[in-house]
C-alpha positions as CSV (number, residue, x, y, z in Angstrom):
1,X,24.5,-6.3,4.6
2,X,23.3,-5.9,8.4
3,X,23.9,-8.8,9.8
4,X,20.7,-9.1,11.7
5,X,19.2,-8.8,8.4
6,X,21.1,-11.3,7.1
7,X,19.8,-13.5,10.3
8,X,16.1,-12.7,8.8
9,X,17.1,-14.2,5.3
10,X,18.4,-17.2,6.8
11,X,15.5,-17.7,8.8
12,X,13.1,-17.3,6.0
13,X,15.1,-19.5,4.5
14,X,14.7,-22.5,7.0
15,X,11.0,-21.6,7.1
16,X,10.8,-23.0,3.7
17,X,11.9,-21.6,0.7
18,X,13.4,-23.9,-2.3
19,X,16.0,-21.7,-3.2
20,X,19.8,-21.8,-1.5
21,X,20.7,-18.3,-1.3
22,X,24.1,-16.9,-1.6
23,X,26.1,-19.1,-3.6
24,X,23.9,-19.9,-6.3
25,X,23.2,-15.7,-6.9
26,X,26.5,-14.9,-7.0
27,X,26.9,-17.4,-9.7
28,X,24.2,-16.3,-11.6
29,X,25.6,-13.0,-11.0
30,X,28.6,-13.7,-12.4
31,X,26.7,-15.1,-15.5
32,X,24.8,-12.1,-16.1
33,X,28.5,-10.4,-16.2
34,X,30.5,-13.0,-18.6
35,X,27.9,-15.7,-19.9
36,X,26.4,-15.5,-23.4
37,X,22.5,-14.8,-23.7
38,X,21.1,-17.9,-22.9
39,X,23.2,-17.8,-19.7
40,X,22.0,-14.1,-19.0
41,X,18.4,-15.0,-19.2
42,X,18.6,-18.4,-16.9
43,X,20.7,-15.9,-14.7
44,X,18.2,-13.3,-14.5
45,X,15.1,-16.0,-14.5
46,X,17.0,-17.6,-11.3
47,X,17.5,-13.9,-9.5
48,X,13.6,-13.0,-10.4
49,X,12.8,-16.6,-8.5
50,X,15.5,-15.6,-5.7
51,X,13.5,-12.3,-4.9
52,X,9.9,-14.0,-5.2
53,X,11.2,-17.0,-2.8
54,X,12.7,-14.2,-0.1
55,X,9.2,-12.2,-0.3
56,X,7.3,-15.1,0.0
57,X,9.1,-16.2,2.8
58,X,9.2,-13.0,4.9
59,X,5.5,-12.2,4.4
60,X,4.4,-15.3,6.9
61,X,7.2,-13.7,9.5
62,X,5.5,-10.2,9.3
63,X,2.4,-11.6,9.2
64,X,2.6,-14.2,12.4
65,X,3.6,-13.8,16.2
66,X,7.1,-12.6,16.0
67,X,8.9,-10.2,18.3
68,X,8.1,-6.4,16.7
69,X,12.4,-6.1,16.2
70,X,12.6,-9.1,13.7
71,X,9.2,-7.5,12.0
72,X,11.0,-4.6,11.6
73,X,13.7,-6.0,10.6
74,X,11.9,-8.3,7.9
75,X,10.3,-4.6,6.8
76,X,13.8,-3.3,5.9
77,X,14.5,-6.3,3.5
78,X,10.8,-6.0,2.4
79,X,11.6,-2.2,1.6
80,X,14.7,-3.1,0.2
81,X,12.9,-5.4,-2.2
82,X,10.1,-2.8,-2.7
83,X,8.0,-5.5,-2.1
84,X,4.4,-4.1,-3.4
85,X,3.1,-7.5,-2.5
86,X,3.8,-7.0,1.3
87,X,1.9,-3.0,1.3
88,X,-1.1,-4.8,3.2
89,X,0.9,-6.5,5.7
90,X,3.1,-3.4,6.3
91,X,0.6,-1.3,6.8
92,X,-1.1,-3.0,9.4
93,X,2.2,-3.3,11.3
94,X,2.8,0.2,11.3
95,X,1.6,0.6,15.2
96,X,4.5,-1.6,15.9
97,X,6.6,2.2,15.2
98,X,4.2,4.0,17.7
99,X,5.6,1.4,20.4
100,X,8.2,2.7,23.1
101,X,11.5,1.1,22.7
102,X,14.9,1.5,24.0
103,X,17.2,2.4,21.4
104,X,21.4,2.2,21.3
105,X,23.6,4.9,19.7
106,X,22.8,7.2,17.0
107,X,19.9,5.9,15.0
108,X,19.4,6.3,11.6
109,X,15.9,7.6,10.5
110,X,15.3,4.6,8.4
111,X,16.4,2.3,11.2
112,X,13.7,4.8,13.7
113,X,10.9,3.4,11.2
114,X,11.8,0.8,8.8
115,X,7.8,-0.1,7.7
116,X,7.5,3.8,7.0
117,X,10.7,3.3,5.2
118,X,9.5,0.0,3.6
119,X,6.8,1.8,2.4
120,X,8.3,4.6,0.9
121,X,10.3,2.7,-0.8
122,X,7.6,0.9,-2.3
123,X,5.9,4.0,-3.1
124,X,2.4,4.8,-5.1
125,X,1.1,1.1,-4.5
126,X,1.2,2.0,-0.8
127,X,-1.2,5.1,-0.9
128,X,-4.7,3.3,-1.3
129,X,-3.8,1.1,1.8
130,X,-2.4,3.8,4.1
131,X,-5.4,5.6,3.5
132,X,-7.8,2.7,4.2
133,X,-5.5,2.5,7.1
134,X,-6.3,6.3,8.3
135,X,-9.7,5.9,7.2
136,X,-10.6,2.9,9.8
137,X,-7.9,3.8,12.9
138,X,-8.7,6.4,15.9
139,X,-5.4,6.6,16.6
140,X,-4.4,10.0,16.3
141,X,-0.3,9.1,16.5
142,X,-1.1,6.3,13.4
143,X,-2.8,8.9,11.6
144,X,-0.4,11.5,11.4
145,X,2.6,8.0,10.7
146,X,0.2,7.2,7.4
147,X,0.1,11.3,7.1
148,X,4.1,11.3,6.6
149,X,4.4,8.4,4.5
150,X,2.0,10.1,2.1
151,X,3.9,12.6,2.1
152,X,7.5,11.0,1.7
153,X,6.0,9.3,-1.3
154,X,4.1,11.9,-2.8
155,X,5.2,15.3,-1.5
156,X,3.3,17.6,0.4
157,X,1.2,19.3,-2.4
158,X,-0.2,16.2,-3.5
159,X,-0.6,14.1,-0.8
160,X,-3.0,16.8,0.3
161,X,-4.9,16.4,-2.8
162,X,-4.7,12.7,-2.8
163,X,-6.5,12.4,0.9
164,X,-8.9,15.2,-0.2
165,X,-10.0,13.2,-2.9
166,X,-10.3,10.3,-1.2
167,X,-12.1,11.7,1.8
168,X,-14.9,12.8,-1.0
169,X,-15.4,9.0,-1.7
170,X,-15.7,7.9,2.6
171,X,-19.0,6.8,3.3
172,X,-18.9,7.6,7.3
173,X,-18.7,10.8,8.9
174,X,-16.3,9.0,11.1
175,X,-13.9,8.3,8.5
176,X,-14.3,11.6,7.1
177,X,-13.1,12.9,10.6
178,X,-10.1,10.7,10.6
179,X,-8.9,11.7,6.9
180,X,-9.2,15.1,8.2
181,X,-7.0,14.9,10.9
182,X,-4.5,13.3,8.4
183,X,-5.5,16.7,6.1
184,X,-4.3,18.6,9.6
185,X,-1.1,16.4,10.4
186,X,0.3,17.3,6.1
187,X,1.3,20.3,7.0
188,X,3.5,19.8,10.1
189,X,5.4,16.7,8.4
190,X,8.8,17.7,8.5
């Protein structure tokens, strides 16, 4: 694991969640692998509480003042958990990708724009709040972002026809406008 990432756990940690990480899921791990069934259902009760506690945690750190590197950070582990619970908070952080930044070495795409990746990873939940999100923003650059993450959930073909559909449902001719320029940005997606 990244250790920066591991730096945002442990911080989530100490901003107060109940559970002690680490030692306690690899034993519950190792249950899951040599205990009998009563031992494999506490073990996979105490993991479903582990995730829960590390999403609850992280939310209130995407959601407050934080730097925009540990909120991209926290969206990786949020992706990672395909956290549907965090698609609102996500997608009003995605301007934070549209924000110069000087970047070291070769960059991985994911680690370019880990709430677009958080997102895809999450998947269908996401779609109703990135288009809310195109629907209300005049900026051009954030459409065409919620444009591509559309389209790395959906495809092409029907993230088209998801945004048409939706654009028949917008009450304002602005946000018509908006979910057409998303329409326009589909295409050159790469």
């Amino acid at each position: 694991m990244n250790t920066r990432i591991a730096r945002i756990i442990t911080l989530a940690a100490l901003l107060g969640s109940p559970t002690v990480w680490g030692q306690n899921d690899m034993k519950n791990i190792e249950a899951l692998k040599t205990g009998g069934w009563t031992q494999r259902a506490e073990a996979i009760q105490a993991l479903s509480q582990t995730r829960q506690d590390v999403i609850s945690a992280l939310l209130p750190i995407m959601d407050g003042t934080f730097s925009a590197d540990v909120k991209r950070d926290v969206a990786k582990v949020l992706g990672e958990y395909r956290a549907v619970e965090a698609v609102d908070i996500l997608v009003r952080n995605l301007d934070l990708e549209l924000e110069p930044r000087i970047l070291k070495g070769l960059i991985k795409h994911a680690d370019l724009y880990p709430i677009s990746q958080a997102l895809s990873k999450i998947g269908k939940p996401a779609i109703p709040a990135l288009l809310a999100r195109i629907a209300e923003t005049d900026n051009f650059a954030l459409i065409a972002r919620c444009a591509k993450v559309c389209v790395e959930i959906e495809g092409r073909e029907v993230a088209e026809l998801v945004v048409n559909r939706h654009l028949e449902k917008v009450p304002t001719s602005e946000a018509k406008q908006r979910l057409k320029q998303a329409l326009d940005a589909i295409p050159k997606v790469k």
